[in-house]
N, C-alpha and C positions, 0 to 999 in steps of 0.2 A: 765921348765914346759910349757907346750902349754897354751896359753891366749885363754879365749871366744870368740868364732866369734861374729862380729857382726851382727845386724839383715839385713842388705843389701849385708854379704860376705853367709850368712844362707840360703837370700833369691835364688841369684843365682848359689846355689848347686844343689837347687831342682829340676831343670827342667834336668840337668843329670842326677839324681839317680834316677828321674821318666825313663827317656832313656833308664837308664842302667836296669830297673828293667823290664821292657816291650821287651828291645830286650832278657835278659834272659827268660823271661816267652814264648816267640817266638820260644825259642832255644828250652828249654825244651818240648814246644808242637810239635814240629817236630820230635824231637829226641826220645824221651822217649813216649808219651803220645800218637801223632800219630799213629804209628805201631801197638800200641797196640790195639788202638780200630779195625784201618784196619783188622786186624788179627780177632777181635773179632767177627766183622760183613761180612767178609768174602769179603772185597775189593780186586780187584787187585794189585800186587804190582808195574805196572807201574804206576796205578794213586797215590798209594801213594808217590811214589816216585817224581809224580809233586806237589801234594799236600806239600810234607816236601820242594821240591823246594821253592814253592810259598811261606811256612812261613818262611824259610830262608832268602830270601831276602826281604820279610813284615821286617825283625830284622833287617837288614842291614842300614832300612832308617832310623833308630831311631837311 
């Protein structure tokens, strides 16, 4: 059976899964969420394409 973490092994999980949860939310606005508005508002797709650039690598540093 797995034992309760502790409050000091709890504490320093968090600032990863904040990490993990910001470079996902990163991924998905580039990938998914991006295009779509571009498309909806009638962007071009080179700028989208730096735009999804630029939040790619926003995820990158997190």
């Amino acid at each position: 059976m797995s034992q309760p973490q502790s409050a000091e092994q709890a504490s320093n999980d968090q600032p990863e899964m904040a990490a993990l949860l910001l470079g996902a939310g990163f991924a998905l606005a580039s990938l998914i969420l991006l295009p779509a508005v571009a498309q909806r508002i009638g962007m071009g797709s080179s700028l989208t394409i730096a735009l999804r650039g630029a939040l790619m690598r926003a995820a990158n540093r997190f």
